[in-house]
MILO-821410 format. One record per residue (C-alpha): residue number from 0; x, y, z. Coordinates in steps of 0.2 Angstrom, whole numbers, plus 2048, in hexadecimal, padded with zeros to 3 digits. Layout:
N
+------+-----+-----+-----+
! resi !  c1 !  c2 !  c3 !
+------+-----+-----+-----+
!  NUM !   X !   Y !   Z !
...
+------+-----+-----+-----+
END
This chain:
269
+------+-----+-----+-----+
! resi !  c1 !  c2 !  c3 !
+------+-----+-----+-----+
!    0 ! 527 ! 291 ! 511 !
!    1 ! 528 ! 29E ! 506 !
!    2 ! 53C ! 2A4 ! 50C !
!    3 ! 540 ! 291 ! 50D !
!    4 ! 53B ! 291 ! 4FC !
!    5 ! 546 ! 29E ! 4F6 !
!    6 ! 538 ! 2A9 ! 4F1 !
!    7 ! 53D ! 2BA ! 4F9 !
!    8 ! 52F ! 2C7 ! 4F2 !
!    9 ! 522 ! 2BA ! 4F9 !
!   10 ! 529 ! 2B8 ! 508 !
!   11 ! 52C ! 2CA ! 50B !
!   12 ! 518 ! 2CC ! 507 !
!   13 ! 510 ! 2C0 ! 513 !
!   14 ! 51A ! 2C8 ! 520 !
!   15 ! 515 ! 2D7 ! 51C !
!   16 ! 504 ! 2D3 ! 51D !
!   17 ! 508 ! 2CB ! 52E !
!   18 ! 50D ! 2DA ! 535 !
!   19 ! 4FE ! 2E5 ! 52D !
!   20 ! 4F1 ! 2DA ! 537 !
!   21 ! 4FB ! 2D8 ! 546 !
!   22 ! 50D ! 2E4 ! 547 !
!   23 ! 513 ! 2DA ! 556 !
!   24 ! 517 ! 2CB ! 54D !
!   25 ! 527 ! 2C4 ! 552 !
!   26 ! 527 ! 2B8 ! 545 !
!   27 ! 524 ! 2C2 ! 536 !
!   28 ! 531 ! 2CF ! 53D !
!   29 ! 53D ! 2BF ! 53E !
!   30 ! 539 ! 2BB ! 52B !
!   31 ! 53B ! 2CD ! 525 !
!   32 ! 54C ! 2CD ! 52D !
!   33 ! 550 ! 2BD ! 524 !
!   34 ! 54B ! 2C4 ! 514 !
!   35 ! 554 ! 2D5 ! 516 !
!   36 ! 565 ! 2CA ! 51A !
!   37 ! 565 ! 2BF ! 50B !
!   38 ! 563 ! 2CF ! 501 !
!   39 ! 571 ! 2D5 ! 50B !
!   40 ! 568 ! 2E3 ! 513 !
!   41 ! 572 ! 2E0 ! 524 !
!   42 ! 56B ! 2EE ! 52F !
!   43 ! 559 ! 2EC ! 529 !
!   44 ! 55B ! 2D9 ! 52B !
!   45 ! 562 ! 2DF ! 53F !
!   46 ! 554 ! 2EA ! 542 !
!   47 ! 547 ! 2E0 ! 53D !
!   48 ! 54E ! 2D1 ! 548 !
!   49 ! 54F ! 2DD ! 555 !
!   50 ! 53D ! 2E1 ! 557 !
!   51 ! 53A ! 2CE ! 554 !
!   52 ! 543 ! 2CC ! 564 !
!   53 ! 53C ! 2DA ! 56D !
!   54 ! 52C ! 2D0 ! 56D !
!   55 ! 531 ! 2C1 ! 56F !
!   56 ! 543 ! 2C0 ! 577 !
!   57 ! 543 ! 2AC ! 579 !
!   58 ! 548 ! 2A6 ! 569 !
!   59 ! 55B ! 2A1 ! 56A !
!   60 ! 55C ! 29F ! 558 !
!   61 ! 557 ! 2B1 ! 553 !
!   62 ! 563 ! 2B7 ! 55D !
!   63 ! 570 ! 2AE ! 554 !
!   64 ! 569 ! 2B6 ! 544 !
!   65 ! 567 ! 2C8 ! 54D !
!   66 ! 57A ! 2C3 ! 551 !
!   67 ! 57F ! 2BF ! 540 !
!   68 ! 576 ! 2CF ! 538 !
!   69 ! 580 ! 2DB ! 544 !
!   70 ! 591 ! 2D3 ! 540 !
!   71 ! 58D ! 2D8 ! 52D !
!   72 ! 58A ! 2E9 ! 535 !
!   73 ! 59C ! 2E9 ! 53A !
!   74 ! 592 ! 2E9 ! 54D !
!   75 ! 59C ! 2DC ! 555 !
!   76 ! 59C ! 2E2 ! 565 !
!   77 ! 58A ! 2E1 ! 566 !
!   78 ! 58A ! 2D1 ! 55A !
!   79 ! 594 ! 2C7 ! 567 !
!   80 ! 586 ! 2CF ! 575 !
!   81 ! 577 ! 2C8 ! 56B !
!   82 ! 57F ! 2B5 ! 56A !
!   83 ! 586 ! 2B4 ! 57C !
!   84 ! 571 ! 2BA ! 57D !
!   85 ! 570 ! 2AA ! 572 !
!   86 ! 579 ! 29F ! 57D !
!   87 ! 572 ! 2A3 ! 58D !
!   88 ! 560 ! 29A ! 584 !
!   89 ! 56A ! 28B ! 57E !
!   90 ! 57C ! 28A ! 584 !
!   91 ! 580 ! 27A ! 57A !
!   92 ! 57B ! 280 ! 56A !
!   93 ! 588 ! 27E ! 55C !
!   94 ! 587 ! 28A ! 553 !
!   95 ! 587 ! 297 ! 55E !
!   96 ! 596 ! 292 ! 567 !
!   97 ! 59E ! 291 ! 554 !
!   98 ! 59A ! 2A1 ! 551 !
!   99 ! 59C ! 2A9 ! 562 !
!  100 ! 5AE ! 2A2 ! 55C !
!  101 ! 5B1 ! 2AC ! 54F !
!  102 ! 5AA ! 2BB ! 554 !
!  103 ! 5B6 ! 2BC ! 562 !
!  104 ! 5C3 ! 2B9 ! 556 !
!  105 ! 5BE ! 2C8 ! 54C !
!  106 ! 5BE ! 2D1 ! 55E !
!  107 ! 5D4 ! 2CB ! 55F !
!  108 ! 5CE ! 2C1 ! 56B !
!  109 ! 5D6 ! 2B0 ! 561 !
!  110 ! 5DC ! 2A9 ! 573 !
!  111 ! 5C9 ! 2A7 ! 577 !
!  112 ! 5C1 ! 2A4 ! 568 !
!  113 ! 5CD ! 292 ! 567 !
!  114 ! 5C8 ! 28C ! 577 !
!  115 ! 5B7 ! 28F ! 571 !
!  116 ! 5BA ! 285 ! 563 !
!  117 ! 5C4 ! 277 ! 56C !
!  118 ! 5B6 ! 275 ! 577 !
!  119 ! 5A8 ! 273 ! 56B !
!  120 ! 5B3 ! 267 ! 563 !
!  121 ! 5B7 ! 25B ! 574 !
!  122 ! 5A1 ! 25D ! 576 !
!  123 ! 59E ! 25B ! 563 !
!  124 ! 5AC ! 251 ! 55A !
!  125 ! 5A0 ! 251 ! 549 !
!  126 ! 5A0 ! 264 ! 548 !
!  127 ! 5AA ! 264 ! 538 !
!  128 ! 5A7 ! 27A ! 539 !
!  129 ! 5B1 ! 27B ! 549 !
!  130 ! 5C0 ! 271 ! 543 !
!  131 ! 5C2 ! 27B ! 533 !
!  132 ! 5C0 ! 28C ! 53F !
!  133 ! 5CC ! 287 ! 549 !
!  134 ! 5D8 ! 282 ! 53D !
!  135 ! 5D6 ! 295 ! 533 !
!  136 ! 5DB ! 29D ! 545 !
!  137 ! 5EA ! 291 ! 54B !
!  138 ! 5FA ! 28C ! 545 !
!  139 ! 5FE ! 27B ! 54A !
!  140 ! 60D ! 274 ! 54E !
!  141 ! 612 ! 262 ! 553 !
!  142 ! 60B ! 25C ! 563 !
!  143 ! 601 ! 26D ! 567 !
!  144 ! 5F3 ! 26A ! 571 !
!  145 ! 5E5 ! 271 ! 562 !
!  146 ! 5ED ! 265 ! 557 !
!  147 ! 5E9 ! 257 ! 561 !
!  148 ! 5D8 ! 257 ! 55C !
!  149 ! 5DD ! 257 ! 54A !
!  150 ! 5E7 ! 248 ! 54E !
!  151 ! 5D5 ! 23E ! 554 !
!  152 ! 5CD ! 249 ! 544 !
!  153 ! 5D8 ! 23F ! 538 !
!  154 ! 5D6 ! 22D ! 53C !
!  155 ! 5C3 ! 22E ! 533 !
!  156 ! 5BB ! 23D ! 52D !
!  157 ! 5AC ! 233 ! 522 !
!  158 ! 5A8 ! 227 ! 531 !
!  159 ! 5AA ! 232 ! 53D !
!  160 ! 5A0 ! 241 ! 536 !
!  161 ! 590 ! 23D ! 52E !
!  162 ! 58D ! 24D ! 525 !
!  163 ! 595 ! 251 ! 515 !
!  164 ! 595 ! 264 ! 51D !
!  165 ! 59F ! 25F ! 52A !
!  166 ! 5AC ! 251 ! 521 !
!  167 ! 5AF ! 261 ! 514 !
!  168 ! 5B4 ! 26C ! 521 !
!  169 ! 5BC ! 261 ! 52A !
!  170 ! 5C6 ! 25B ! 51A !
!  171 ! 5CB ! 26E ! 519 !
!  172 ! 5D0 ! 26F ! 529 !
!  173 ! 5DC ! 260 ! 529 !
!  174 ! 5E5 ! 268 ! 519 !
!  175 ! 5E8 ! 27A ! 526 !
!  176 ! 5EE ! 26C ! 532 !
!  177 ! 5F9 ! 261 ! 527 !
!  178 ! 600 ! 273 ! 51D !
!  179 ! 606 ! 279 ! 530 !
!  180 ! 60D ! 26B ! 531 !
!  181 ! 617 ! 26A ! 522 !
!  182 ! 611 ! 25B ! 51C !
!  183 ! 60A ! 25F ! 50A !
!  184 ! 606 ! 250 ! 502 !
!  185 ! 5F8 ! 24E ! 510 !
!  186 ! 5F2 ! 25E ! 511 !
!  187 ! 5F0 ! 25F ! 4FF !
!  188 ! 5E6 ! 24D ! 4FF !
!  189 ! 5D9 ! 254 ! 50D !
!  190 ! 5D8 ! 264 ! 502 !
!  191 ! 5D5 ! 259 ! 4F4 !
!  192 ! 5C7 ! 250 ! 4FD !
!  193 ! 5C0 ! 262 ! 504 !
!  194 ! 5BE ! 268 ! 4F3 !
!  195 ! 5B8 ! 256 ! 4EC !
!  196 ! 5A8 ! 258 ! 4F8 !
!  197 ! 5A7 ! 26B ! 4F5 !
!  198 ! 5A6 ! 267 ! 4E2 !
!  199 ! 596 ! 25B ! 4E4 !
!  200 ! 58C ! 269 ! 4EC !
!  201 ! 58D ! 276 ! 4DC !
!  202 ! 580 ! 27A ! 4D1 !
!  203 ! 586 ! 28A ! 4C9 !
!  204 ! 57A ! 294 ! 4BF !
!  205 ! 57E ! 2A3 ! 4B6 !
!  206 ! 56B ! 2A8 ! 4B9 !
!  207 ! 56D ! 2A7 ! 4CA !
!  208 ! 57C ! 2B5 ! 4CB !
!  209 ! 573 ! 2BC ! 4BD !
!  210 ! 565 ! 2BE ! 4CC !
!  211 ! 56F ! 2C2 ! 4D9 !
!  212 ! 578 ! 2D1 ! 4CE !
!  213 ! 567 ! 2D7 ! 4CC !
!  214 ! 560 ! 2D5 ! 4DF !
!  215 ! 571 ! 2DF ! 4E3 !
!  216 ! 56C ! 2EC ! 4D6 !
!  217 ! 55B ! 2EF ! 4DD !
!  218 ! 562 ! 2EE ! 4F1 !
!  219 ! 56E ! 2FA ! 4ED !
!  220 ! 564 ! 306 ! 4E3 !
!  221 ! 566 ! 318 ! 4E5 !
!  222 ! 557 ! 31A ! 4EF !
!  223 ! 557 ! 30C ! 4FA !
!  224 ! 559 ! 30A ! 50C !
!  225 ! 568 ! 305 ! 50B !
!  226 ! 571 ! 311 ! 502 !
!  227 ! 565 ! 31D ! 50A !
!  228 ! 56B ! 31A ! 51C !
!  229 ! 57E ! 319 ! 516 !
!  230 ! 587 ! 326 ! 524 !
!  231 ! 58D ! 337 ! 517 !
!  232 ! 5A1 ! 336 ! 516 !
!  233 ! 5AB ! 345 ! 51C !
!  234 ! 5B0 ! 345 ! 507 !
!  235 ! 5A4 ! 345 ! 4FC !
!  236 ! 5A8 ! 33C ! 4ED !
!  237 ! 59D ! 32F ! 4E3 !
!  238 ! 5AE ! 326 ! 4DD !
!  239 ! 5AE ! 314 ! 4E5 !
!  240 ! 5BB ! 30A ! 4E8 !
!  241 ! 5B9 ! 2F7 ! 4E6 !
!  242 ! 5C4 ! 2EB ! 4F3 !
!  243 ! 5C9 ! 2DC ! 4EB !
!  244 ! 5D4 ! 2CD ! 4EF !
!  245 ! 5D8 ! 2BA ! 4F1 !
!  246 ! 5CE ! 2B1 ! 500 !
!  247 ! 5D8 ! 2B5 ! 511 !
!  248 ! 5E1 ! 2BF ! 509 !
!  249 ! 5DC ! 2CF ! 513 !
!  250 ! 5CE ! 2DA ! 508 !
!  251 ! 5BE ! 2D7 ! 517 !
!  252 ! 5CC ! 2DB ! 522 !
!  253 ! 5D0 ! 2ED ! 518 !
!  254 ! 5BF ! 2F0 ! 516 !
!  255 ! 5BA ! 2EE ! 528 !
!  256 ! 5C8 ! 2FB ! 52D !
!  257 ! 5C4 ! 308 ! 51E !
!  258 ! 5B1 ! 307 ! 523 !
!  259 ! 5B7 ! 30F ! 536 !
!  260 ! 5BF ! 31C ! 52C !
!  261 ! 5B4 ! 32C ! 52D !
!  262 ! 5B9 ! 32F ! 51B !
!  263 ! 5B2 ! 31F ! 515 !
!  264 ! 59F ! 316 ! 513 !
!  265 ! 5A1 ! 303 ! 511 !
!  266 ! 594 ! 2FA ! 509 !
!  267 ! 595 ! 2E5 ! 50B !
!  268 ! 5A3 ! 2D8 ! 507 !
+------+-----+-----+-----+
END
């Protein structure tokens, strides 16, 4: 209750205090993982899930978390092992088809990461998520046998599609398609509509970055685990460097292939 109620230092408490009375509890492993992520401590949040699934290795969903922690680890190899683990305990799940997608993507395995998608679509038409991945990893052309599905997509988003999640991504991804396609004045009406639904779920607070700056702060201090288990670089220098950039424009990217680099110790996007 605590977590789902945003209430982290709680959270992090009670399953503490699980563990203290009995140490093989899977579940307050689970939520210690959970709370490490959202605080961005990525391999704490993966080794916590880890021994949560030693424990008790039946629990589709946590792989798909265990999954999605290693992934932020830059472990993708082994991320892609944990959600095919995932699947094998419930092949039709959604989500992990979607991200099983993407991961294999990330691998230059686009080929295969769209037929993914374009099944999930034929078994789940309402899966606004999968449209919009799709579209971010093809480039259509008239006829093409991906763009077919944008074509059924197109004919009614809001009746088709009763979640404004899934009309919003779909939107978006019809604006990719219609761009392809070099027909403008649609893509920009879907894009238009994308960010129309987009703009009904903001609540922006400056107290709430203000928050978030200072959970950053405190999960990145000098003597915290994360820093602490940072691998030393082959030059020593306390200089950072910041990677910045326009969305898709590259910077994850760039980051992903200086963090390889011996001389270089990469933090998080």
């Amino acid at each position: 209750m605590a977590l789902q109620a945003g209430d982290l230092v709680a959270a992090e408490h009670f399953a503490s205090h699980s563990l203290s009375l009995y140490p093989k509890h899977a579940t307050a492993l689970a939520i210690l993982s959970m709370v490490c992520f959202k605080r961005s401590n990525f391999e704490q949040a993966a080794e916590f899930m880890r021994q949560s699934l030693d424990i008790l290795p039946g629990v589709a969903e946590r792989w798909m978390s265990y999954s999605v922690a290693l992934k932020n680890c830059r472990q993708e190899s082994e991320a892609l092992s944990a959600i095919n683990t995932a699947l094998k305990l419930e092949p039709n799940s959604k989500m992990a088809l979607n991200n099983k997608a993407t991961l294999l993507n990330e691998l230059g395995k686009v080929d295969e990461a769209k037929a993914i998608l374009a099944r999930l679509i034929k078994s789940f038409p309402d899966y606004g998520r999968a449209y919009f991945n799709l579209a971010s990893m093809h480039k259509f052309a008239r006829g093409d046998d991906f763009g077919n599905l944008f074509i059924n997509l197109n004919k009614n988003i809001v009746k088709n599609m009763k979640r404004k999640v899934d009309q919003r991504h779909a939107f978006f991804a019809l604006g990719k398609y219609f761009e392809d396609l070099k027909e403008y004045a649609e893509a920009f009406q879907n894009f238009e509509n994308g960010n129309g639904l987009s703009n009904q779920g903001i609540n922006y607070s400056v107290g709430s970055d203000l928050e978030r700056m200072e959970g950053l702060k405190k999960t990145f201090s000098k003597d915290s685990f994360w820093i602490s288990n940072l691998k030393k670089p082959a030059l020593d220098t306390s200089f950072p460097i910041f990677i910045v950039g326009m969305p898709r424009s590259g910077p994850a990217l760039l980051s992903r292939y200086w963090h390889q680099a011996q001389r270089f110790t990469g933090l998080v996007n």
